[in-house]
C-alpha positions as CSV (number, residue, x, y, z in Angstrom):
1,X,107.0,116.2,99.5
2,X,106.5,115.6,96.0
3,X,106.6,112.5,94.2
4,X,109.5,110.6,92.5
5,X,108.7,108.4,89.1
6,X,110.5,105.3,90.9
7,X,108.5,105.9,94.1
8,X,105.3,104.6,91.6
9,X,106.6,101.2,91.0
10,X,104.5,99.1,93.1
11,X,101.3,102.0,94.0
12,X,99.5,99.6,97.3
13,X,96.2,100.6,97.2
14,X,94.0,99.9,100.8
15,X,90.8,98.1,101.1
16,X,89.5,96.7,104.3
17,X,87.5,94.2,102.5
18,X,90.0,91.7,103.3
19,X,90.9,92.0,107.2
20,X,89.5,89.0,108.2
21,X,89.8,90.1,111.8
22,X,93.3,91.4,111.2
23,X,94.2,95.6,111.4
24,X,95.0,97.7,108.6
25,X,98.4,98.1,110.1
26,X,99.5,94.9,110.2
27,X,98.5,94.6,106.2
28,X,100.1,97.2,105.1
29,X,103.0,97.1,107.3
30,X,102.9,93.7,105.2
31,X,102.8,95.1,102.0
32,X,105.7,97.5,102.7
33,X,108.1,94.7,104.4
34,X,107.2,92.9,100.6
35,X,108.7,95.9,98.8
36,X,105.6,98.6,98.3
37,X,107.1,101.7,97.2
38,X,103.6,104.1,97.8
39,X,100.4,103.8,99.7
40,X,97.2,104.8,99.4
41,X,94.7,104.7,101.9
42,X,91.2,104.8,100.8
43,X,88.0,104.6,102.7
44,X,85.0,105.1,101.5
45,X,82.6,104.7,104.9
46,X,84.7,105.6,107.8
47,X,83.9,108.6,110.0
48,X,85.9,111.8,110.4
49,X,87.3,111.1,113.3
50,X,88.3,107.2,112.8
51,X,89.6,108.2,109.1
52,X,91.7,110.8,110.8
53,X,93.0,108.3,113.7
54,X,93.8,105.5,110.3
55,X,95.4,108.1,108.5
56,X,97.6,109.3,110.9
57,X,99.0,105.7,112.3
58,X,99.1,104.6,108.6
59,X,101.2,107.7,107.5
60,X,103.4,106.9,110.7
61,X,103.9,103.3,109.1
62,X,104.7,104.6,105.7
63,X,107.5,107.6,107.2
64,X,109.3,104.4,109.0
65,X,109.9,102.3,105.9
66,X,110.3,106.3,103.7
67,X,107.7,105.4,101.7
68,X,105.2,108.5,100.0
69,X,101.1,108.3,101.3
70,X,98.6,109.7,100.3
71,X,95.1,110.1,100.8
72,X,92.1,109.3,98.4
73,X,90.0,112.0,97.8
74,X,89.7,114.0,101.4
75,X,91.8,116.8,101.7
76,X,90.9,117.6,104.9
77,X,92.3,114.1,106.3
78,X,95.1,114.4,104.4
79,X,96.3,118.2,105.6
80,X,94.9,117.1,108.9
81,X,97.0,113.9,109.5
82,X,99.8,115.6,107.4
83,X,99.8,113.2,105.0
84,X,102.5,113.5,101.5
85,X,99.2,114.0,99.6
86,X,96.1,113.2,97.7
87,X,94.3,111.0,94.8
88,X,91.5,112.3,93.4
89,X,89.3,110.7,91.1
90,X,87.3,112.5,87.8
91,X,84.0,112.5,90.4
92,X,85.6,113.9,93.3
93,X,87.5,116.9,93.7
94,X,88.3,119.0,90.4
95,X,92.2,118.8,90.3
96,X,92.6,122.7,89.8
97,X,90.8,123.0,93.3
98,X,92.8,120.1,94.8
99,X,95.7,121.7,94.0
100,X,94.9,125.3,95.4
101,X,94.0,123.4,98.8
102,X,96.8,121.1,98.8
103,X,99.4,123.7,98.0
104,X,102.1,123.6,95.9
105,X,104.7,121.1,98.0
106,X,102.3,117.9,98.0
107,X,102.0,115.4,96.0
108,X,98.5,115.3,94.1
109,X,97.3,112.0,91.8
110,X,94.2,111.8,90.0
111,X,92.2,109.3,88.2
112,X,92.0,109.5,84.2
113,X,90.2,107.5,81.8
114,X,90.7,109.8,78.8
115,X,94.0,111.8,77.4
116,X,91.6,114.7,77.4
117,X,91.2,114.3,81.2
118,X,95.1,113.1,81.3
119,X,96.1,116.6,79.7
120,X,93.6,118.7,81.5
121,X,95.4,117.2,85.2
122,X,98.8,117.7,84.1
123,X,97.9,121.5,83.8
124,X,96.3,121.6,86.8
125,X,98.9,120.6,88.2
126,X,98.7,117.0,89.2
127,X,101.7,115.2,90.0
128,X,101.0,111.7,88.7
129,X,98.0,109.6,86.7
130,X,96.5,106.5,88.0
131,X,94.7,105.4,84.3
132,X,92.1,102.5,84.5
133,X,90.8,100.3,84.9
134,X,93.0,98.2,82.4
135,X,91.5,95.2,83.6
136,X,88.3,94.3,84.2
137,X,88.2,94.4,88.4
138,X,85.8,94.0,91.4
139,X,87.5,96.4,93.5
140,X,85.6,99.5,92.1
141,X,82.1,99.2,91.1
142,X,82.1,102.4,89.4
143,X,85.7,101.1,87.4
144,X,85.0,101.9,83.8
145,X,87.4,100.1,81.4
146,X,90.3,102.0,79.5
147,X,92.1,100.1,76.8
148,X,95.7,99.9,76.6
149,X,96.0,101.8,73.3
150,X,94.6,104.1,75.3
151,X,96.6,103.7,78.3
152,X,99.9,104.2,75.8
153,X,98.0,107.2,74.1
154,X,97.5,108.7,77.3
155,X,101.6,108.2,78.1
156,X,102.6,109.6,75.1
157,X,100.4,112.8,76.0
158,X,101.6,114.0,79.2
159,X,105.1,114.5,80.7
160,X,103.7,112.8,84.3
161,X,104.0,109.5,85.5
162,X,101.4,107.4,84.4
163,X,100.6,104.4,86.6
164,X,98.0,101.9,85.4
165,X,95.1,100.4,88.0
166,X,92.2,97.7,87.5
167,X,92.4,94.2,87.8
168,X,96.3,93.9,87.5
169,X,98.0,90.8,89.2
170,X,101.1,88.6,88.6
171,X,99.4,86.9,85.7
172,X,98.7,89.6,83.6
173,X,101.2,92.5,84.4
174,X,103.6,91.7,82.0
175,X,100.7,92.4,79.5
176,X,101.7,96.4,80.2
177,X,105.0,95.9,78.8
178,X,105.4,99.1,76.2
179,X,102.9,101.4,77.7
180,X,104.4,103.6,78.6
181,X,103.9,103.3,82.7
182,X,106.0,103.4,85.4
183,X,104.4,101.3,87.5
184,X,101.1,99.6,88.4
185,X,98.4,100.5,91.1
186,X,97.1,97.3,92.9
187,X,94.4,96.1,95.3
188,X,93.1,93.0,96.0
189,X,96.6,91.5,94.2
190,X,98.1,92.4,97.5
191,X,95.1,92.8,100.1
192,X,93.3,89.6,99.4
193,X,96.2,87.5,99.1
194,X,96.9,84.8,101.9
195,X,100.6,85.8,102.1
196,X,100.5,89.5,101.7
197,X,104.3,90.2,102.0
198,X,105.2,87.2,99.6
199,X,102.5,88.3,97.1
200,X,103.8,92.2,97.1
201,X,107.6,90.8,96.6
202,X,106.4,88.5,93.5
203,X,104.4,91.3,91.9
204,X,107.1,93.9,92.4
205,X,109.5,91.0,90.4
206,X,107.0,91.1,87.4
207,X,106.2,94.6,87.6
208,X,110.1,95.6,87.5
209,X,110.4,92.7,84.7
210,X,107.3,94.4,82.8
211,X,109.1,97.7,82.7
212,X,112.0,96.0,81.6
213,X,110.5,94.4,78.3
């Protein structure tokens, strides 16, 4: 399966920061009942075998409401749980190799702060661009910030989608409007929020709005 531009609308990003004593499935069966178009899950301290288990009833989630996942970063969890895919970041796997393991019908996003990186992942055959952070955010330490001249430099560059990540909510999506991007990658906007599903269906309004102006 490889991606579709309209499939990166609304790009739910996971983070179990924010359970509060609830499961993963239950949020992001939240986030897709609010109108989520893709899913990533990302875990950062997990072990093998409880990342596969999470991966595989996620992706199970995702295939009911035929919505694309992927994995960040492990490639191994994603061929093993037979996942659409995987995100790579610029400090993780080089996108050339990603590719080679991934093979040619999954879908493969990677992280770009630069149109230098941006044009080198498009060669190497990335399907999409997550660009950020736009926004200055608290849900990635290691976030550096990319401006949005940059962020439209970057669109203009490469023939991918281009979604932009970092800090974006409902009050300052419609900031994007121009860019170039086809949708928006979001974490705590949906994860944190008291009302998951109602928060997803607002920001999915603004985002579609955004793209619109």
């Amino acid at each position: 399966m490889r991606s579709d531009k309209k499939d990166l609308l609304l790009y739910a990003v996971t983070d179990r920061a924010w359970l509060r004593g609830r499961t993963l499935h239950v949020q992001v069966e939240e986030v897709l009942q609010g109108g989520a178009t893709f899913v990533q899950l990302r875990e950062k301290d997990l072990d093998h075998d409880a990342f596969l288990r999470e991966a595989k009833d996620i992706g199970a989630l995702c295939r009911k409401y035929d919505v694309p996942f992927v994995i960040n970063d492990d490639i191994e969890i994603a061929l093993e749980s037979a996942a659409d895919g995987v995100h790579v970041g610029q400090h993780d796997l080089e996108a050339g190799k990603a590719r080679a393991l991934l093979g040619e019908d999954r879908i493969l996003g990677v992280s770009a702060q630069t149109v230098e990186q941006a044009l080198l992942a498009e060669k190497c055959g990335a399907d999409y661009l997550g660009v950020g952070a736009v926004f200055h955010t608290g849900s990635k330490a290691d976030a550096d910030d990319v401006s949005l001249e940059t962020l439209k430099a970057i669109c203009e560059a490469v023939s991918i989608p281009v979604i932009a990540i970092g800090g974006i909510g409902t009050g300052n999506v419609l900031e994007l409007s121009g860019t170039g991007i086809c949708g928006v990658a979001v974490i705590s906007a949906l994860f944190a929020a008291d009302d998951i599903k109602s928060a997803t269906k607002e920001l999915k309004e603004k985002t579609i709005q955004m793209l619109q102006n």
